[in-house]
N, C-alpha and C positions, 0 to 999 in steps of 0.2 A: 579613507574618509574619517572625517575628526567626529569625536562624540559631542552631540550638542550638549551643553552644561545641564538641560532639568530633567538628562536622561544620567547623568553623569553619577558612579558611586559615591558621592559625596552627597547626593543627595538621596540617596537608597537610605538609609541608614536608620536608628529606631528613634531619630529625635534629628529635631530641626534644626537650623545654626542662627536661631535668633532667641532673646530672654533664655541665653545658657551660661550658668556661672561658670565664672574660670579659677582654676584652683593654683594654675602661676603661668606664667609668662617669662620662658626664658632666651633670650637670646646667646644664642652658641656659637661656634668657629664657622658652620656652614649654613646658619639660619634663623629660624626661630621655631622653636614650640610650645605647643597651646597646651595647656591642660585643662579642659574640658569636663563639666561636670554636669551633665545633661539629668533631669529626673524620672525615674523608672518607675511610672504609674503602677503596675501590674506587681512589681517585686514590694513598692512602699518605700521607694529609698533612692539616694544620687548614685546615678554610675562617673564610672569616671572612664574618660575618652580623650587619648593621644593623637594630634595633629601637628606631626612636625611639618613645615614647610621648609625644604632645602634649596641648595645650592641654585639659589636662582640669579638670573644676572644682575638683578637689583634689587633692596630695598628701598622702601620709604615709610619712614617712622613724622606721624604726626601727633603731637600730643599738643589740646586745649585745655592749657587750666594747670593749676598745683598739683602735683603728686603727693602725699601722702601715705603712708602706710593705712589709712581706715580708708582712704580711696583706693590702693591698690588691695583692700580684702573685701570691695564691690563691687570687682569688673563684672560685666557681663559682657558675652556678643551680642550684636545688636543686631550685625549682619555682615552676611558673604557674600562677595558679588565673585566671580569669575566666571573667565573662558577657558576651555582646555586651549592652551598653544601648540603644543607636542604629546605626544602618546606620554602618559605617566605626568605632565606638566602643567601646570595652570598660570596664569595670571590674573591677578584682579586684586581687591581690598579686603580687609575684614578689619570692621566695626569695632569697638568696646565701648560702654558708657560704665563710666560708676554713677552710681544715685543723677543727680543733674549737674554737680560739679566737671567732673570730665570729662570730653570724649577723643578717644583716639583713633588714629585709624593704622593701621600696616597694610602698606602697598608693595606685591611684589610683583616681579617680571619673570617667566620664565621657570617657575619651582616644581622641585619633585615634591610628590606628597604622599601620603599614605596615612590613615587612617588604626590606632591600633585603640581595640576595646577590650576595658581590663576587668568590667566587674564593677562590685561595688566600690563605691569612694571612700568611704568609714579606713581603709588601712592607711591612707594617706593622706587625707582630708578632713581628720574627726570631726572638723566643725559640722559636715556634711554626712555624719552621723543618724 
């Protein structure tokens, strides 16, 4: 039996996947990952949080609006929708808006995912210092 998604560990986690700055966006040979920079009330400070989404049978990249460099240093998620498809796999969207100028979305089918949390953001992020 498949995990119903708002039982799912992506949603255990110590911060939500919505109003979370992203600290880049890269797309790779077998996907894409998020860098994630969710705020850590209790420490005073951004953590920083890896979601690669792999080898899934497909993506779909939607972008509304201009890209920019001062747009792409205010993404945020805005939101994650999926379902588990397979054990380890998800399908569905996730969100980005910068300020009100763009919004994107990445649609995959079928993706591994895993979740890696690194700590604070300040070593790789200093804006988020």
């Amino acid at each position: 039996m498949l995990e119903h998604a708002a039982t799912h560990p992506l949603h255990r986690l110590p911060f939500e996947w919505h109003d979370l700055p992203v600290g880049r966006i890269s797309v790779v040979g077998k996907g894409v990952v998020i860098d994630a920079l969710p705020y850590n009330d209790e420490a005073g400070r951004y953590d920083h949080a890896t979601l690669p989404l792999l080898e899934a049978e497909a993506f779909a990249f939607d972008i509304q609006g201009e890209v920019s460099s001062r747009v792409l240093d205010q993404l945020e998620i805005t939101d994650f929708d999926f379902s588990v498809s397979s054990p380890g796999r998800i399908t569905g969207t996730l969100g980005l808006l910068s300020g009100s100028d763009v919004y994107w979305t990445i649609g995959f089918t079928n993706a591994a995912w895993s979740v890696e949390q690194h700590g604070s953001a300040a070593a790789q992020f200093p804006d988020y210092d």
